[in-house]
N, CA, C and O atoms as CSV, one atom per row, in Angstrom:
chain,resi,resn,atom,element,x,y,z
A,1,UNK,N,N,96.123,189.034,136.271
A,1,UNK,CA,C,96.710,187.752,136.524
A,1,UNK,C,C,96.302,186.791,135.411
A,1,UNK,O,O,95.226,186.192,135.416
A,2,UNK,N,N,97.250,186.678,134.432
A,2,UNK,CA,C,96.976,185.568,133.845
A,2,UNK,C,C,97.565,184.042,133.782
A,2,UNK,O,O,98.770,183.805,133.691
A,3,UNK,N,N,96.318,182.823,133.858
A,3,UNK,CA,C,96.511,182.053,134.150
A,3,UNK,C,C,96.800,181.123,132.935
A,3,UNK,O,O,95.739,180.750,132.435
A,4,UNK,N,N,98.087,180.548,132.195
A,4,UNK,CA,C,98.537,180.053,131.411
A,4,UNK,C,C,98.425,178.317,131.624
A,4,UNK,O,O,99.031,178.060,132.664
A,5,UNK,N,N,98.119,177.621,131.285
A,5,UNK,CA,C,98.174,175.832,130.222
A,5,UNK,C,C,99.433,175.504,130.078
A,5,UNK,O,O,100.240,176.066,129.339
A,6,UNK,N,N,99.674,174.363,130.953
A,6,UNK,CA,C,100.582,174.399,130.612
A,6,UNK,C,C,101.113,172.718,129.409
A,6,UNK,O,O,102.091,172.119,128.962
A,7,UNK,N,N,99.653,172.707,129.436
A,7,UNK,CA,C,99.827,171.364,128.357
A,7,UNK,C,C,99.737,171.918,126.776
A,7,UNK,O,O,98.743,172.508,126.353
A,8,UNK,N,N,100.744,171.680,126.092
A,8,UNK,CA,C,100.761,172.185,124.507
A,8,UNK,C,C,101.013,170.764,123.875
A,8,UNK,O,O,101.876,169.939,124.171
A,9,UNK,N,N,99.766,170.693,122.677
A,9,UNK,CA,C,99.853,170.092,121.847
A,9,UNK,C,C,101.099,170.539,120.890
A,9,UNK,O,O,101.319,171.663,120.437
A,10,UNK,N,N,101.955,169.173,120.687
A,10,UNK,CA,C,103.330,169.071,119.401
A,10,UNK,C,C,102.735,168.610,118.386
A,10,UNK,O,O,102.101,167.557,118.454
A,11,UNK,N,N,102.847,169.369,117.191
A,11,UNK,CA,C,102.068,169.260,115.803
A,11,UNK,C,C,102.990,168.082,115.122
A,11,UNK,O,O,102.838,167.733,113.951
A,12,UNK,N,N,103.891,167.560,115.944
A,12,UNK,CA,C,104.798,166.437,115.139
A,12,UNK,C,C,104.534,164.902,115.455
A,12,UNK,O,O,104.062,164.588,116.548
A,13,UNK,N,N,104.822,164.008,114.554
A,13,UNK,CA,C,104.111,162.941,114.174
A,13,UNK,C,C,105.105,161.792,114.356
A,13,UNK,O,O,105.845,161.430,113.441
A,14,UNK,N,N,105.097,161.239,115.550
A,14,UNK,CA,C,106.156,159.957,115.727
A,14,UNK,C,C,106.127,158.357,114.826
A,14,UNK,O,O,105.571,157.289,115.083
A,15,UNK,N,N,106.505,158.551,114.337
A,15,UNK,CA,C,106.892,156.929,112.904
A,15,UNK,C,C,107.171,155.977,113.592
A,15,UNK,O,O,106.626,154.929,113.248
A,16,UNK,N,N,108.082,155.920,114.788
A,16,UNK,CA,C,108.284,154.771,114.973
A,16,UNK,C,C,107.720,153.764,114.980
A,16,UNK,O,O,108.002,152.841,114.216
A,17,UNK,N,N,106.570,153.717,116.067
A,17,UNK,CA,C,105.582,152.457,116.094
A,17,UNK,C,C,104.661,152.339,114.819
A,17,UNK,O,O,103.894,151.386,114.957
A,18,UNK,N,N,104.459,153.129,113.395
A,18,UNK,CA,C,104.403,152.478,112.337
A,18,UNK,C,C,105.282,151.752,111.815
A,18,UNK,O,O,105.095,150.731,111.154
A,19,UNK,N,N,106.635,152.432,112.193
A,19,UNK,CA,C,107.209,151.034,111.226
A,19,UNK,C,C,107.126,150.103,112.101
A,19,UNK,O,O,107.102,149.106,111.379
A,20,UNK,N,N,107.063,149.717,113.220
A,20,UNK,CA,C,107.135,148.640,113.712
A,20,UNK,C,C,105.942,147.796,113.632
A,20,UNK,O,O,106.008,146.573,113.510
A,21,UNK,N,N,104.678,148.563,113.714
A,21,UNK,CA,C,103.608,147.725,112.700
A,21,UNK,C,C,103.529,147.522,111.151
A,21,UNK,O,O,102.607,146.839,110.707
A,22,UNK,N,N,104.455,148.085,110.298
A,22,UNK,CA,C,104.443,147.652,109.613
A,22,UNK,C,C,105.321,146.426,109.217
A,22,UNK,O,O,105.041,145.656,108.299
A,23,UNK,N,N,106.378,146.341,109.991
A,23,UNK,CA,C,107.135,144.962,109.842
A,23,UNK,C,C,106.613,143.980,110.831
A,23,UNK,O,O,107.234,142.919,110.786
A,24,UNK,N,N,105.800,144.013,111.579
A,24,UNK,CA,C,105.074,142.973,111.943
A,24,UNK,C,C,104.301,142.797,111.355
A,24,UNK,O,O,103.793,141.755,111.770
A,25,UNK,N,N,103.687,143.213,110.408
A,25,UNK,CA,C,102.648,143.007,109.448
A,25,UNK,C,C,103.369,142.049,108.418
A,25,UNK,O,O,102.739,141.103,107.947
A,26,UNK,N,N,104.327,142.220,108.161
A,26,UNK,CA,C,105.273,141.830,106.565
A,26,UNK,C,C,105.627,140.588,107.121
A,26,UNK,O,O,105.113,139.653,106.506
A,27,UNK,N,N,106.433,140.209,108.217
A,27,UNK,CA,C,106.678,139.011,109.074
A,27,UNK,C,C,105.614,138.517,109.106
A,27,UNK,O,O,105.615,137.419,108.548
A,28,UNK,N,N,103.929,139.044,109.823
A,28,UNK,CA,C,103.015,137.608,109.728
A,28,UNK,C,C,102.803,137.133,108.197
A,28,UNK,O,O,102.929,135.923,108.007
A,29,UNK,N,N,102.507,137.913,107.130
A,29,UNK,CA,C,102.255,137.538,105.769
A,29,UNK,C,C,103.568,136.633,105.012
A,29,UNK,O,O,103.441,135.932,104.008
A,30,UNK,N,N,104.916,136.876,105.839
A,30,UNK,CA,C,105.886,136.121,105.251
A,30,UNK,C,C,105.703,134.481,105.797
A,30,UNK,O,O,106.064,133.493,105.157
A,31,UNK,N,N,105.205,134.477,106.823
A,31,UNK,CA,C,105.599,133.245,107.558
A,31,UNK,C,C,103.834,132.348,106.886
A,31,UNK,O,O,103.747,131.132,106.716
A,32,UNK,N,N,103.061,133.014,106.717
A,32,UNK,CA,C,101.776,132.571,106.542
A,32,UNK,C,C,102.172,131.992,104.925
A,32,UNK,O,O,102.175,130.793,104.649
A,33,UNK,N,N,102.385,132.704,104.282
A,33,UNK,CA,C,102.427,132.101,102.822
A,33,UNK,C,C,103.414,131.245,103.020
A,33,UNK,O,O,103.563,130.623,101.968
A,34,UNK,N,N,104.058,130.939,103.708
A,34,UNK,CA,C,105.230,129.532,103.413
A,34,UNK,C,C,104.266,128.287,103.949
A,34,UNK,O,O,104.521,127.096,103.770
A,35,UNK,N,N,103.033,128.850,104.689
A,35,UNK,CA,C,101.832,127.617,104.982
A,35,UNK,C,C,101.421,127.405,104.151
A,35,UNK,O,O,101.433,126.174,104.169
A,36,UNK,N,N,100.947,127.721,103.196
A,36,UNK,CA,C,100.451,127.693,101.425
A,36,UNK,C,C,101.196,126.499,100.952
A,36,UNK,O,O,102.427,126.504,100.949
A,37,UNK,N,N,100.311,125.186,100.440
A,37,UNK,CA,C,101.504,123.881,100.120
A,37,UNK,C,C,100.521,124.418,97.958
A,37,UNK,O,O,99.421,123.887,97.811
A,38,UNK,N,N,100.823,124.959,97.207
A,38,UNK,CA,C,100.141,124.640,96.018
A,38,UNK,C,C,101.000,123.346,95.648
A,38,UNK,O,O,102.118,123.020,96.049
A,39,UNK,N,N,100.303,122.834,94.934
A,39,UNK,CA,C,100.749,121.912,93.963
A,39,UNK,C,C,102.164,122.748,92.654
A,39,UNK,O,O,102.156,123.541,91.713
A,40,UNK,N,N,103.019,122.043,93.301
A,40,UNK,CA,C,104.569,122.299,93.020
A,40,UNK,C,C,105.195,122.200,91.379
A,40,UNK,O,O,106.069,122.901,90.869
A,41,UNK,N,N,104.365,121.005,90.738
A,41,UNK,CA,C,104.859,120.729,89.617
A,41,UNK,C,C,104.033,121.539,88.272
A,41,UNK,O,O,102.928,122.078,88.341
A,42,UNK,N,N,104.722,121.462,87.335
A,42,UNK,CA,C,104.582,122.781,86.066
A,42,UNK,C,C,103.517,121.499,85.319
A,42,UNK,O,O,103.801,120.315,85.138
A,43,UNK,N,N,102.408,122.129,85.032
A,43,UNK,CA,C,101.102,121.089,84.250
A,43,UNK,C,C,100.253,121.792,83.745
A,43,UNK,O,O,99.453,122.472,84.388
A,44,UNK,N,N,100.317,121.717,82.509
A,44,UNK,CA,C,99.218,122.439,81.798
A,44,UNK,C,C,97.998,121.618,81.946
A,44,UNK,O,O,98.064,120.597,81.261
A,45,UNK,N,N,97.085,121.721,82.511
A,45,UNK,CA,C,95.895,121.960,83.125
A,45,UNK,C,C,94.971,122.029,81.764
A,45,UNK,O,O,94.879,123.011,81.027
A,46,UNK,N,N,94.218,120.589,81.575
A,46,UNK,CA,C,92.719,121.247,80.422
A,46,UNK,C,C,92.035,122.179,81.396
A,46,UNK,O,O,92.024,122.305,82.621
A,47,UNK,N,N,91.391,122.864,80.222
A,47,UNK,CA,C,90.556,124.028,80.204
A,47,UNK,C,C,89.158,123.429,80.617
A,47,UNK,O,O,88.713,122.474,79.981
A,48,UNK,N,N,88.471,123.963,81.651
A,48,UNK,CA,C,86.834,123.779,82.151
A,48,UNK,C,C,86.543,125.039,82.595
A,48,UNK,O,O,87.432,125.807,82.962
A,49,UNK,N,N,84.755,125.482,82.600
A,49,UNK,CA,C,84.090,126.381,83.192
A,49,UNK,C,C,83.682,125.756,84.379
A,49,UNK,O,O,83.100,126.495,85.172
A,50,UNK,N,N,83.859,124.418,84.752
A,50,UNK,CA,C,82.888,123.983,85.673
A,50,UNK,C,C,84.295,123.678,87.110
A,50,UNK,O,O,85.363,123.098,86.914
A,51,UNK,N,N,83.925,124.144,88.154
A,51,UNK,CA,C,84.640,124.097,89.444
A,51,UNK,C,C,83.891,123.403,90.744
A,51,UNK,O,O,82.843,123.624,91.350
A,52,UNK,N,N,84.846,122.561,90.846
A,52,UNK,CA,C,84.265,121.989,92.393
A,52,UNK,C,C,84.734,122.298,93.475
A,52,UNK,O,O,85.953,122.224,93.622
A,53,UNK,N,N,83.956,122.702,94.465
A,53,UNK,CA,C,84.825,122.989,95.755
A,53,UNK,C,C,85.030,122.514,97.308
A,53,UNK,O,O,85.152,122.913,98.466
A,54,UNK,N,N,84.959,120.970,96.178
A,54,UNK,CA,C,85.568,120.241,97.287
A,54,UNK,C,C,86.946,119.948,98.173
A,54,UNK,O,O,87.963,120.380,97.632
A,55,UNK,N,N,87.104,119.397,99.229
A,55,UNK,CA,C,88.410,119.593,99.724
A,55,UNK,C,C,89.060,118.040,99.163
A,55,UNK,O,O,88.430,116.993,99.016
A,56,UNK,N,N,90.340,118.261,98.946
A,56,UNK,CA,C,90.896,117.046,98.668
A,56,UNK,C,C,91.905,116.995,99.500
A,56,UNK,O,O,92.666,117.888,99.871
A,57,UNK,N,N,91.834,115.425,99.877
A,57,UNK,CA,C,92.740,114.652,101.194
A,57,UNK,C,C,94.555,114.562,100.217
A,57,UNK,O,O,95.643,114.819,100.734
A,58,UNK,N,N,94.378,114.249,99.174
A,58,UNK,CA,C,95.798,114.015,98.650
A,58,UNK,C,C,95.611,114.581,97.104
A,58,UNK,O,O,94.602,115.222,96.811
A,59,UNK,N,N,96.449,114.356,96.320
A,59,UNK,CA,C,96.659,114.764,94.921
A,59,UNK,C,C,97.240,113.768,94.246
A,59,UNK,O,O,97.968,113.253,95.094
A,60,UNK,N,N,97.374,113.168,93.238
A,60,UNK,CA,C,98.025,112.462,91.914
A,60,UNK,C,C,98.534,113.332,90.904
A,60,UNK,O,O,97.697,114.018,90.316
A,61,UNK,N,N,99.427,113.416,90.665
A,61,UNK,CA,C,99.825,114.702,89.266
A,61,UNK,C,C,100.400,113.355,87.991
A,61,UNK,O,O,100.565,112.136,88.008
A,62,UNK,N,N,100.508,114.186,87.255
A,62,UNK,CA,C,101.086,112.926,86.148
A,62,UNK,C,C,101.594,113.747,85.005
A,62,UNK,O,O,100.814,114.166,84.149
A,63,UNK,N,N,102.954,114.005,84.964
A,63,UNK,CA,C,103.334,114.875,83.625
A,63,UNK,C,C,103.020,114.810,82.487
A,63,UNK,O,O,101.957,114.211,82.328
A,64,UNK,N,N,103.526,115.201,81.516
A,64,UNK,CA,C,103.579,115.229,80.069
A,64,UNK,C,C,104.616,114.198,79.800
A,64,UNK,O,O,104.715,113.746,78.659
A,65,UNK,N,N,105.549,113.709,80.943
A,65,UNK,CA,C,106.815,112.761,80.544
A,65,UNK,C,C,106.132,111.336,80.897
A,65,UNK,O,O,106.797,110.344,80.599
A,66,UNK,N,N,104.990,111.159,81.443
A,66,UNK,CA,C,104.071,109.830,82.528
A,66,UNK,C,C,104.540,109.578,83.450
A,66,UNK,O,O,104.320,108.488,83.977
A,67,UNK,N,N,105.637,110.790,84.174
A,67,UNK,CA,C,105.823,110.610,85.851
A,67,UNK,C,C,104.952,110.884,86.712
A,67,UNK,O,O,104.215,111.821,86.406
A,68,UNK,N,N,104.722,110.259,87.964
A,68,UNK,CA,C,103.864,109.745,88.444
A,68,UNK,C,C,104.101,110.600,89.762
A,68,UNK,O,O,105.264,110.465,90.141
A,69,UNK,N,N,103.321,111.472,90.608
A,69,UNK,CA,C,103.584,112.423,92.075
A,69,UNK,C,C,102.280,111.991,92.566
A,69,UNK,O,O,101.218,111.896,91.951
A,70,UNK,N,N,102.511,111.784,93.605
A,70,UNK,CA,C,101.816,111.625,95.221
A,70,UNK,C,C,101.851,112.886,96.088
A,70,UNK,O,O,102.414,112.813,97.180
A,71,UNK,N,N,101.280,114.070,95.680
A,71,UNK,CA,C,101.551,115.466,96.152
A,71,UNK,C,C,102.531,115.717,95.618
A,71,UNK,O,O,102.594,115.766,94.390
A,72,UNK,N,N,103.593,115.952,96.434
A,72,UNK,CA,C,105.074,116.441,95.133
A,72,UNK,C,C,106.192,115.675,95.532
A,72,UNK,O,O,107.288,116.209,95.706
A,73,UNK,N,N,105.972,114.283,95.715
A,73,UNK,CA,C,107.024,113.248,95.721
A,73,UNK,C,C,106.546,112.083,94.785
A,73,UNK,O,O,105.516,111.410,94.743
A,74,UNK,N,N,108.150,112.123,93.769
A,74,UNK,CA,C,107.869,110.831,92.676
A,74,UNK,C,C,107.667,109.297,92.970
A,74,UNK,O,O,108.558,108.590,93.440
A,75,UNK,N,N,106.277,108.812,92.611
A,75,UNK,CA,C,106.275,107.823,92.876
A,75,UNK,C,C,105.952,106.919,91.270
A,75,UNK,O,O,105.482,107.347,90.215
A,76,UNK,N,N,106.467,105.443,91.681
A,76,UNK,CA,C,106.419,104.665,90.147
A,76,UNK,C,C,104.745,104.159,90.221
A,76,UNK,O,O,104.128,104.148,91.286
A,77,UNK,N,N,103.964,103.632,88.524
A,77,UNK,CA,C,102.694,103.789,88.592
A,77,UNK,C,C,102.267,102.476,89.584
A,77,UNK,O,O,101.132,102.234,89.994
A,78,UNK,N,N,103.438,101.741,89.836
A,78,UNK,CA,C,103.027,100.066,90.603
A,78,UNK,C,C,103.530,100.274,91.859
A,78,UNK,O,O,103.987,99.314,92.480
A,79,UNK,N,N,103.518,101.570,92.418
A,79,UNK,CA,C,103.509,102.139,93.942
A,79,UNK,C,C,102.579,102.626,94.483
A,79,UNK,O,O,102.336,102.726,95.686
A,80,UNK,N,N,101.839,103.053,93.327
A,80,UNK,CA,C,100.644,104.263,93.337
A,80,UNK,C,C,99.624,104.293,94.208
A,80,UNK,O,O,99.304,105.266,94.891
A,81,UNK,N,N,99.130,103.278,94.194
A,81,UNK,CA,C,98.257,102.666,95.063
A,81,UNK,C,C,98.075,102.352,96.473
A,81,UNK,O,O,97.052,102.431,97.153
A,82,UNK,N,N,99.399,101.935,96.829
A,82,UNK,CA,C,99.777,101.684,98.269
A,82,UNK,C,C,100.425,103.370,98.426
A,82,UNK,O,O,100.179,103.852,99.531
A,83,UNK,N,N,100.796,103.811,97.969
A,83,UNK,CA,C,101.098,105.276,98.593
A,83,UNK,C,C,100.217,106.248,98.952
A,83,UNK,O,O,100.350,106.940,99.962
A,84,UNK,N,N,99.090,106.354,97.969
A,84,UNK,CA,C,97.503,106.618,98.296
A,84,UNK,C,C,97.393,106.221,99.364
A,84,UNK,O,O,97.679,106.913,100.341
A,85,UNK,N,N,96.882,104.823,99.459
A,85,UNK,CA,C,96.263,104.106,101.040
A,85,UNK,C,C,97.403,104.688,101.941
A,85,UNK,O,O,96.819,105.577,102.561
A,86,UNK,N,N,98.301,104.682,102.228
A,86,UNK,CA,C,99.480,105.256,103.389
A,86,UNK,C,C,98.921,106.718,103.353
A,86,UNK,O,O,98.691,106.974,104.535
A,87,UNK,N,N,98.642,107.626,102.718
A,87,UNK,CA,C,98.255,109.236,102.650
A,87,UNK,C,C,97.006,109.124,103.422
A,87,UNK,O,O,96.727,109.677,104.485
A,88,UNK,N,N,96.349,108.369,102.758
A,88,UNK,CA,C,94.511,108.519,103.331
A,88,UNK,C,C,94.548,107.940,104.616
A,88,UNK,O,O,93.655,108.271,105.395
A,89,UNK,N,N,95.507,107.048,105.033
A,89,UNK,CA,C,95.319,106.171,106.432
A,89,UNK,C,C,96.164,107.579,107.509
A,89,UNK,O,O,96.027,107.883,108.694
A,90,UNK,N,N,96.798,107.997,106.684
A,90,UNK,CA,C,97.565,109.011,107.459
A,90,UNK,C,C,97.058,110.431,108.199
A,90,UNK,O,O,97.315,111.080,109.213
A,91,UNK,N,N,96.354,110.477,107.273
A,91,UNK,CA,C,95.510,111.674,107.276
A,91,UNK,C,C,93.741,111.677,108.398
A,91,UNK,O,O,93.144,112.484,109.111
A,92,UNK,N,N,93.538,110.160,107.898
A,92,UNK,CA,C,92.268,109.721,108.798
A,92,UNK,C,C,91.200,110.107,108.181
A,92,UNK,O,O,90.172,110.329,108.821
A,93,UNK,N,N,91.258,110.258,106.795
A,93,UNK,CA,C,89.699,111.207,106.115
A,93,UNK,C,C,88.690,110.046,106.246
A,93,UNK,O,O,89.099,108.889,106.149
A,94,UNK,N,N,87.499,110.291,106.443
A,94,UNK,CA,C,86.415,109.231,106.446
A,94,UNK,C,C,85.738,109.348,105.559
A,94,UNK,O,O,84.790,108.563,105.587
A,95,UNK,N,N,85.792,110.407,104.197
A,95,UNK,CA,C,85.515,110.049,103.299
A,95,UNK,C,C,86.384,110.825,102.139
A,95,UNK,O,O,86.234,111.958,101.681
A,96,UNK,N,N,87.417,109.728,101.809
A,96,UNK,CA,C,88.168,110.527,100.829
A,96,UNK,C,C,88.250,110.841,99.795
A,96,UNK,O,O,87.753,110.032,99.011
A,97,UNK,N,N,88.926,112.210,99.106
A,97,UNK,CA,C,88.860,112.534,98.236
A,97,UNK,C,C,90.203,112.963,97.199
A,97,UNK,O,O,91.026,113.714,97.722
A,98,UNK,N,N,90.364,112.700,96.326
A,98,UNK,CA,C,91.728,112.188,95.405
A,98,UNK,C,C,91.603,113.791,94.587
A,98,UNK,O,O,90.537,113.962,93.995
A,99,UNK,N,N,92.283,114.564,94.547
A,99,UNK,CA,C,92.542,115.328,93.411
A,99,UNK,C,C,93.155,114.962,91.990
A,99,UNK,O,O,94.007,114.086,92.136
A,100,UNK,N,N,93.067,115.179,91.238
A,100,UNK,CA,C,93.756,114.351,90.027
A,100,UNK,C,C,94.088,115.308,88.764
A,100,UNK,O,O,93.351,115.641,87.835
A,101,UNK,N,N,95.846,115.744,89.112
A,101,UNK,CA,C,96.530,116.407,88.454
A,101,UNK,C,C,96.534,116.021,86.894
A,101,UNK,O,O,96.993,114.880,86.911
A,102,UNK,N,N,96.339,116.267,85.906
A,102,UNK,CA,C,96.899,115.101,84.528
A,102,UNK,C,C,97.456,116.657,83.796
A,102,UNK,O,O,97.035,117.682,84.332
A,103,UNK,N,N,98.328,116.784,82.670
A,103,UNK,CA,C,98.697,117.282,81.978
A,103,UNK,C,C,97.795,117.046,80.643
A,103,UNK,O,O,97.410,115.903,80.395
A,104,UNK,N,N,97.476,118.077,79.827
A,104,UNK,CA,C,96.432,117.936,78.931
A,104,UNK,C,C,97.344,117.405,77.890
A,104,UNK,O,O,96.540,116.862,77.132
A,105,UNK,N,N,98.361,117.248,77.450
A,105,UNK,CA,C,98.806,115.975,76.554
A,105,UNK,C,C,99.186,114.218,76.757
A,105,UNK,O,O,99.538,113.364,75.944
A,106,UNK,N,N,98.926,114.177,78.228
A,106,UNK,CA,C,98.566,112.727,78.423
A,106,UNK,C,C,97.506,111.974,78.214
A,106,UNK,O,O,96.331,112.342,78.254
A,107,UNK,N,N,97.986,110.740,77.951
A,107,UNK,CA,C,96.488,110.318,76.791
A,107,UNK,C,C,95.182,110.077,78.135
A,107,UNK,O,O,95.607,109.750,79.244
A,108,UNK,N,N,94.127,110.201,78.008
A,108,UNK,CA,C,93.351,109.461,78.462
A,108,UNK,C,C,93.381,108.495,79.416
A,108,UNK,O,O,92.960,108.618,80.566
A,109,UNK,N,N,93.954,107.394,78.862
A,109,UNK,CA,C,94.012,105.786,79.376
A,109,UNK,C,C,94.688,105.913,80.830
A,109,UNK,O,O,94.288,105.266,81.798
A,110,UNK,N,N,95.676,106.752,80.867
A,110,UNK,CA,C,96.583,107.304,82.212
A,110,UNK,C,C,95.342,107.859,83.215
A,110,UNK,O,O,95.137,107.253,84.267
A,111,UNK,N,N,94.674,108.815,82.920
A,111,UNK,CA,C,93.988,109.077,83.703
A,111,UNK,C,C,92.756,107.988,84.105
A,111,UNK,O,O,92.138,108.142,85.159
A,112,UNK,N,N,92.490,107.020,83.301
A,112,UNK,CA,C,91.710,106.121,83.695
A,112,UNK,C,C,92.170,105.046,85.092
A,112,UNK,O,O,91.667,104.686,86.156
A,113,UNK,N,N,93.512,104.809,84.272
A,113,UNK,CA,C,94.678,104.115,84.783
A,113,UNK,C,C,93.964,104.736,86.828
A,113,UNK,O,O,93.341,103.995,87.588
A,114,UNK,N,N,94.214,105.642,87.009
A,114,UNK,CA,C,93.932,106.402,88.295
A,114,UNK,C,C,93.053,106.450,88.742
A,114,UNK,O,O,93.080,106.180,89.942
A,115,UNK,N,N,91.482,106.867,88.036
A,115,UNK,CA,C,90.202,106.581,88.456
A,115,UNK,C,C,90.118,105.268,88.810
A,115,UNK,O,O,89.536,104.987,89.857
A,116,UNK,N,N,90.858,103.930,87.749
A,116,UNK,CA,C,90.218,102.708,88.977
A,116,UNK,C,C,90.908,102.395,89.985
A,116,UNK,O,O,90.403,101.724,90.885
A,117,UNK,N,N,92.074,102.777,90.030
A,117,UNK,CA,C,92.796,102.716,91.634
A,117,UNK,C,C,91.305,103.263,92.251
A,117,UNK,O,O,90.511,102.518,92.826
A,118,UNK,N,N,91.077,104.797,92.001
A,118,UNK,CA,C,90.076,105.269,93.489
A,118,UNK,C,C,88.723,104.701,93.160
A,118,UNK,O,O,87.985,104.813,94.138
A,119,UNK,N,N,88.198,104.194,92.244
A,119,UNK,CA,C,87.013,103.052,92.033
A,119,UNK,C,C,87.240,101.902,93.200
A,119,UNK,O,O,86.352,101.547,93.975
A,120,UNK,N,N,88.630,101.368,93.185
A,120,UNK,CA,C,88.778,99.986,93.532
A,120,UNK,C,C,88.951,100.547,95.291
A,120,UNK,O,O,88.810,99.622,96.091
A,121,UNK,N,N,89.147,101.503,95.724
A,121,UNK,CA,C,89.066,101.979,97.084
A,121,UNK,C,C,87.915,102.313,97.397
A,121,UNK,O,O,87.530,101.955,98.510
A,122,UNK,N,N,87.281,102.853,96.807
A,122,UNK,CA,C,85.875,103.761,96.884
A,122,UNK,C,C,86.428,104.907,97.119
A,122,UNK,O,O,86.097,105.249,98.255
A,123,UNK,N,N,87.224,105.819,96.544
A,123,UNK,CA,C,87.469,107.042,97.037
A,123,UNK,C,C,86.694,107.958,95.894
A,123,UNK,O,O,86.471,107.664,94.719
A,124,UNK,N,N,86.427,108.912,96.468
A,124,UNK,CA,C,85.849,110.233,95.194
A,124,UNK,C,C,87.165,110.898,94.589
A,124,UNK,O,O,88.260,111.054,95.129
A,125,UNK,N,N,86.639,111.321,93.024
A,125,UNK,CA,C,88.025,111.938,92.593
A,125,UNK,C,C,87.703,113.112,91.899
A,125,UNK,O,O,86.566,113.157,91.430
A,126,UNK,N,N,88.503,114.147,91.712
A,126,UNK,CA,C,88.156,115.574,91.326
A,126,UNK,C,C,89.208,115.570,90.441
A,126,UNK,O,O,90.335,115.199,90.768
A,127,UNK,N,N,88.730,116.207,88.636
A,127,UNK,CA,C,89.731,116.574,88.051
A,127,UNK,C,C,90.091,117.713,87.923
A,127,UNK,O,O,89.269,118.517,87.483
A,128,UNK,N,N,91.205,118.085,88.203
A,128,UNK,CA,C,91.584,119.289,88.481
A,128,UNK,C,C,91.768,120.044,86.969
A,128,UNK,O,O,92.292,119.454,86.024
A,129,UNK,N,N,91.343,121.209,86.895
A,129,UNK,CA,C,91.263,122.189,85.870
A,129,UNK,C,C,91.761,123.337,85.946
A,129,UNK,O,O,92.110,123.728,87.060
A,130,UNK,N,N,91.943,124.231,84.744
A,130,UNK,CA,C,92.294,125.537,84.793
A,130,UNK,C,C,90.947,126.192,84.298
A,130,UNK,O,O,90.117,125.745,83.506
A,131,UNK,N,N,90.969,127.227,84.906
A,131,UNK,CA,C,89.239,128.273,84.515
A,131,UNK,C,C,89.729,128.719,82.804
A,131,UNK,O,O,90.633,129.457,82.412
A,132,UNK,N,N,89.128,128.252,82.364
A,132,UNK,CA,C,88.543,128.377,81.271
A,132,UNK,C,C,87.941,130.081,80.628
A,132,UNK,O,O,86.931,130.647,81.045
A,133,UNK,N,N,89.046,130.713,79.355
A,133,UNK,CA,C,89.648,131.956,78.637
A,133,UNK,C,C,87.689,131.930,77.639
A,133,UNK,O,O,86.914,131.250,76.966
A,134,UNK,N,N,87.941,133.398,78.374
A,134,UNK,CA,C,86.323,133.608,77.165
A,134,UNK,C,C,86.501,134.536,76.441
A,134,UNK,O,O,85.642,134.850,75.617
């Protein structure tokens, strides 16, 4: 009398529920990077070794043409100021901090131009850089 099993392992390999984890995988990474805000506008960036990693409440960019962005909406340089204060009041930071976009062929004086806006607020300001080619 022999007594036979009647459970047999199938040596075959069902896909389906990979692909279906794999397109739920592709959907969360699609929807996550559209949360990603980088800074939008094309700026050649001076060169530094030195990085801060602080968080910044808003951004200033300033082209190579002396247009003037408030994150990535154009603002004129005798707006600048009150559009700042509207960002920082908006936001609620209690101690804020200004990122500060400049294009490395704008003179100087522009970027000063910006430090005393956030002097005349008391805000802290970070100049933003590109890492620096060795």
């Amino acid at each position: 009398m022999a007594i036979r099993s009647s459970n047999k392992v199938l040596p075959s390999f069902n896909m389906s529920s990979m692909t279906d984890l794999v397109f739920l995988l592709l959907i969360f990474f699609m929807i996550t990077s559209t949360l990603v805000s980088p800074n939008a506008l094309k700026l050649l960036l001076p060169q530094s070794n030195n990085q801060t990693q602080a968080k910044a409440v808003t951004s200033v960019s300033v082209t190579k043409e002396l247009r003037y962005y408030v994150e990535t909406a154009p603002v004129a340089f005798d707006d600048l100021e009150r559009q700042l204060q509207l960002k920082i009041m908006e936001k609620n930071a209690s101690d804020p901090t200004i990122s500060i976009h400049v294009d490395e062929t704008v003179p100087a004086g522009e970027l000063v131009k910006i430090m005393n806006i956030a002097q005349r607020n008391k805000w802290k300001t970070i100049l933003a850089t590109r890492a620096e080619r060795r």
